[in-house]
N, C-alpha and C positions, 0 to 999 in steps of 0.2 A: 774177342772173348777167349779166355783159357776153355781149351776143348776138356773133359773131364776125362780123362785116359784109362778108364775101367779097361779091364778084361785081360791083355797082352801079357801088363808088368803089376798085377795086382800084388798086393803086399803079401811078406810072410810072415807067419806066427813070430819067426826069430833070424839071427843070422846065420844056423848050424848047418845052412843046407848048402852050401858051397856055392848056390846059386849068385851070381851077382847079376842087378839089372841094369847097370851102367851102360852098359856098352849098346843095348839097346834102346834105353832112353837117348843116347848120344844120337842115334837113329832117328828117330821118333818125334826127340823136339827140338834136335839142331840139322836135322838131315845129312848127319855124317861129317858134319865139319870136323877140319881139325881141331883139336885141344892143345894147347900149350901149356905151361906151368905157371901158375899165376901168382907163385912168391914173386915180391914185390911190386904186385899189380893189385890185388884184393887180398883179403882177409874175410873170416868169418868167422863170431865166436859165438858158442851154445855150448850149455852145460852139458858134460859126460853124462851126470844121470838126471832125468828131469824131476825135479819134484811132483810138478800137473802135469801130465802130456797134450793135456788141451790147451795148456798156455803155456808152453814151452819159450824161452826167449832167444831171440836171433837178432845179434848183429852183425852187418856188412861195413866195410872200410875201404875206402879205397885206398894203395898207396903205394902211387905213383912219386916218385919223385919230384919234386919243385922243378928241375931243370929238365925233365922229359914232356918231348913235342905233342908226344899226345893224350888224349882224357879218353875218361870212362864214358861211350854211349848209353849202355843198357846192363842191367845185372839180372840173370836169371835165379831164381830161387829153386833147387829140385831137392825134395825129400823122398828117396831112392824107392823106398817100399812103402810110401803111401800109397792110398788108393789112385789118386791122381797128383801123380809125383811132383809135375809143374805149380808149386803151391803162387811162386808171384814172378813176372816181370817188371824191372824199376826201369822208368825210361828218365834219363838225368836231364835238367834241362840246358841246354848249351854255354848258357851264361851263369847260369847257377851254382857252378863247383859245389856242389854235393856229393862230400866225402865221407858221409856214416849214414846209414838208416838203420833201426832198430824196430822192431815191431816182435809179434808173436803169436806161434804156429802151432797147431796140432802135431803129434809127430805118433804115428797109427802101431809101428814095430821097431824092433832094434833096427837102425839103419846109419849109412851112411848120409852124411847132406852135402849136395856139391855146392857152391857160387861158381856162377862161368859169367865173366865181365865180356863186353865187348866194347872193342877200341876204336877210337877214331882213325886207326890204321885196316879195322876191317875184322881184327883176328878176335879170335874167343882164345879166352884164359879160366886155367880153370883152379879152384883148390877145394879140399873137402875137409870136413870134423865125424866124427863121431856120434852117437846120441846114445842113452838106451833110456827107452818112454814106448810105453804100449799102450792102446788103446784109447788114442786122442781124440780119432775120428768119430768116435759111435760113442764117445761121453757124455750124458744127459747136457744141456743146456744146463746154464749156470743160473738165468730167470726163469720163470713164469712166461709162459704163453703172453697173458694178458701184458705184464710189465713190459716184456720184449717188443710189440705191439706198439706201448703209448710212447716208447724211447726210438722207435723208426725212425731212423733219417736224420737224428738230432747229433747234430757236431759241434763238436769245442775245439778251440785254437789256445796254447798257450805258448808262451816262450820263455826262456832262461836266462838264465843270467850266464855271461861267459868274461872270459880270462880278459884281464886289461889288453893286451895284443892280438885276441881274436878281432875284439871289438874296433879295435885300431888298423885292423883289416878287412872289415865290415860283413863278418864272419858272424852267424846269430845261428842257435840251437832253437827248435821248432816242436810242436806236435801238436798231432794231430787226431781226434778222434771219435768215431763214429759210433751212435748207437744203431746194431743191426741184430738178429740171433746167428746171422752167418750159420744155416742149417748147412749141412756137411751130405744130406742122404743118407748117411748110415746112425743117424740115432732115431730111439726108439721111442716113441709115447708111450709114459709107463700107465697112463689111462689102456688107452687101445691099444697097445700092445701091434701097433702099425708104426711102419717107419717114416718119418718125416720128412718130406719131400723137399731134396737141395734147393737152399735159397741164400744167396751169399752175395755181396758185394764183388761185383768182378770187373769195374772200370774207377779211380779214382785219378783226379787230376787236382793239380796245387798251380796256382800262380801268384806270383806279386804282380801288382798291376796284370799289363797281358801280356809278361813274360811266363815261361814254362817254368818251372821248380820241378817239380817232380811229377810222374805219371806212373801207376801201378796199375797192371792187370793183374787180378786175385782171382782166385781159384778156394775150395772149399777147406784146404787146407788153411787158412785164416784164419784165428780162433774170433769166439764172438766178440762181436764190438772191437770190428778194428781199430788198432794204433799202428799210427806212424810218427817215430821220431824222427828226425835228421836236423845236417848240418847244412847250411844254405851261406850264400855272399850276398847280400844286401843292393839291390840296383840302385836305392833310394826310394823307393816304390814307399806310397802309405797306406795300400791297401792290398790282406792278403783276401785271397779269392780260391774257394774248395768245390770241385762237384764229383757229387757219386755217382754210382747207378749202377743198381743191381739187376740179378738174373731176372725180375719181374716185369723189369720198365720201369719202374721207381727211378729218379730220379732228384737228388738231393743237393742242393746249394745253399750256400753260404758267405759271407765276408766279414772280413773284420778288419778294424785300423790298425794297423801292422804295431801302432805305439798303445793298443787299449784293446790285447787280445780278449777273448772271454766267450762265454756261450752266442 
C-alpha cells in the first residue's frame, strides 16, 4: 500500500516560495536513487491549467524505441505538492507491452508532476509537465453519500476500436472502471462540518486469462471512481479478469469476455 506522506513535504498554497520538494521526495519514495532523463523513455501529458482539479487528466506513454532491448517495469506517478505526492504506481505486465495509461487525478496546488519509468536495466528515468489546479484534494465529492454507497465496488470493462495495423499487431485499447467515493481525508461534510475519513482504492490488478496486464497502487490522490485506460497486446486470452481492494478490506472482482465487454 502507498504510505500517505503527510507532514514532511505537505503541499503549498502556490509555487512563489522558491521551495521545491523534489529532491526530497527523490529521498523518500525512491531512496535516493539516481535520475536519468527520460526523453525518449516516457512521456507525460496534463493540461497546463486544469479546468476541475479533482479530475484533472493524466496520461503516460511509453517510448522506447521498437529496436531497444529493454521495456518499462513500473511507472511512478508523483504530484510534487500534493498532500501525499506518490498519487500511483503502474506495474506493466511482462508480456503485455503497455504503452499508454490514462486515468485521472486530483492535483491540491500549482506544482510540478514527475513520471519516473523503471527499466528492465534497473535504472529510473524521469520527466516532468507542469499543472496549475488548486484545491483537488478537499473538493466536496461529486455524489451523494448514499449514491456513492450503492455504486461500491461496481466495475465496467469496455474497449475500442483501433487502427487496422494495431489490430494486425494484436494491440487493443482497454478501460477500465470503478465505482468508489475514493475519500482523500481532506474533504469536508458540509452536514457536520467534520472531515471525512480517507477511503480510496489503493491495490488494482488486470489480467487476461492469468496473465498480468496491469497492476496499480493508488493513493488518495485518485479522483473518485477510478479510470483506467490503456494500451495492451492481446495473448489470445478470452477472458479479461479485474480485482480491487480498498483501504477498508473491500475487496472487488470481476470478469468479462474479452469479445462482449460490459458491466
Amino acid at each position: 500500500m502507498l504510505s500517505v506522506m503527510l507532514g514532511t513535504h505537505l503541499a503549498r498554497a502556490d509555487n512563489t516560495d522558491g521551495y521545491d520538494p523534489w529532491p526530497g521526495l527523490v529521498q523518500d519514495i525512491f531512496n535516493n536513487r539516481p535520475m536519468n532523463d527520460g526523453g525518449g523513455v516516457i512521456a507525460i501529458e496534463m493540461p497546463y491549467r486544469a479546468e476541475d482539479a479533482a479530475i484533472v487528466p493524466v496520461k503516460l506513454r511509453t517510448t522506447l524505441s521498437p529496436d531497444d532491448s529493454r521495456s518499462v517495469r513500473t511507472i511512478t506517478l508523483v504530484i510534487d505538492r500534493n498532500p501525499a505526492p506518490m498519487a500511483a504506481k503502474f506495474e506493466l505486465g511482462r508480456d503485455a507491452n503497455v504503452t499508454e495509461i490514462s486515468t485521472r487525478v486530483r492535483v491540491n496546488s500549482y506544482t510540478d508532476v514527475h513520471a519516473v519509468a523503471e527499466l528492465s536495466d534497473g535504472k529510473l528515468y524521469v520527466v516532468k509537465t507542469y499543472v496549475k489546479a488548486s484545491g483537488g484534494c478537499s473538493a466536496p465529492a461529486a455524489k451523494n453519500v448514499e449514491e456513492a454507497k450503492n455504486r461500491l465496488g461496481q466495475m465496467r470493462f469496455r474497449q475500442f476500436a483501433t487502427s487496422d495495423q494495431d489490430r494486425a499487431k494484436g494491440v487493443r485499447e482497454a478501460q477500465i472502471m470503478i465505482g468508489h467515493p475514493n475519500n482523500s481525508g481532506l474533504q469536508m461534510d458540509q452536514l457536520t462540518q467534520l472531515y471525512i475519513p480517507a477511503f480510496f482504492v489503493d491495490q488494482l490488478k488486470l489480467w487476461q486469462d492469468d496473465s498480468l496486464v496491469l497492476a496499480m497502487e493508488g493513493g488518495i490522490s485518485i479522483s473518485e471512481d477510478p479510470n483506467l485506460r490503456f494500451t495492451y497486446v492481446s495473448n489470445g486470452a478470452k477472458r479479461f479478469r479485474a480485482e480491487a481492494r480498498d483501504t477498508d478490506g473491500h475487496v472487488f472482482r470481476n470478469e468479462w469476455d474479452i469479445d462482449k465487454p460490459g458491466i
